[in-house]
N, C-alpha and C positions, 0 to 999 in steps of 0.2 A: 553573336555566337550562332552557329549554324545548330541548330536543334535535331534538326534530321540525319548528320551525320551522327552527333550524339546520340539517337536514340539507337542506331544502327550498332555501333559499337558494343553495347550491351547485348544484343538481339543476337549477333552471330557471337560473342563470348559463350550465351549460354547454348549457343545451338553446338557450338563445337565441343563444348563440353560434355555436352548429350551423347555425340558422335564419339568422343573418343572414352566414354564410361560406356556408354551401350546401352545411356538411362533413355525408359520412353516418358513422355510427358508424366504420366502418372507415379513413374519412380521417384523422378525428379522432386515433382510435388509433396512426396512420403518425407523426402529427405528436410527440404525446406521448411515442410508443416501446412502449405496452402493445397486450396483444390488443382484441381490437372486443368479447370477450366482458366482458371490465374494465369498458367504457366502457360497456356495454346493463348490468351490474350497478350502474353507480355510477347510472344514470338511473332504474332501480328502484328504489334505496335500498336495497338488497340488502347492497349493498358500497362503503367511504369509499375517496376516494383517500387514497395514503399521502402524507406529506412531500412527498417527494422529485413524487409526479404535478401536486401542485399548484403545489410552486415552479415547476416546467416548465409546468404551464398559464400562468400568470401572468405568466412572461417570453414566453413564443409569442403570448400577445394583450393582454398589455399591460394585465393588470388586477393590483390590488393583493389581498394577500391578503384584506384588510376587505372591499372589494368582493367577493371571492370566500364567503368567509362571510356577506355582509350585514349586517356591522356597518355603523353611521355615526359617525363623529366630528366 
């Protein structure tokens, strides 16, 4: 499995997300519950979200985890 395509898929999920809410890192972060430093690491690729920040994205905007990874079925 290519890991770096995977990590990218989440990476621009939440960056477009950002874009088409108008959220800056630090909204983002209010919404999720983590700091803004989490959220600028997970956009670097630095740092994955765990579990628990994805199930929470996913229910806050309504994507599925596939979508959140970039699978398709």
């Amino acid at each position: 499995m290519n890991t770096e395509k995977f990590t990218y898929n989440y990476i621009d999920l939440i960056k477009q997300t950002m874009a088409e809410r108008s959220l800056s890192q630090q909204a983002l972060a209010n919404i999720l519950g983590v700091n803004q430093t989490t959220v600028s690491q997970w956009l670097l690729g630095r740092k994955k979200p765990t579990y628990d920040n994805i199930y929470t994205f996913c229910k806050k905007f309504d994507v599925t985890p596939n979508e959140f990874f970039g699978f398709e079925c």
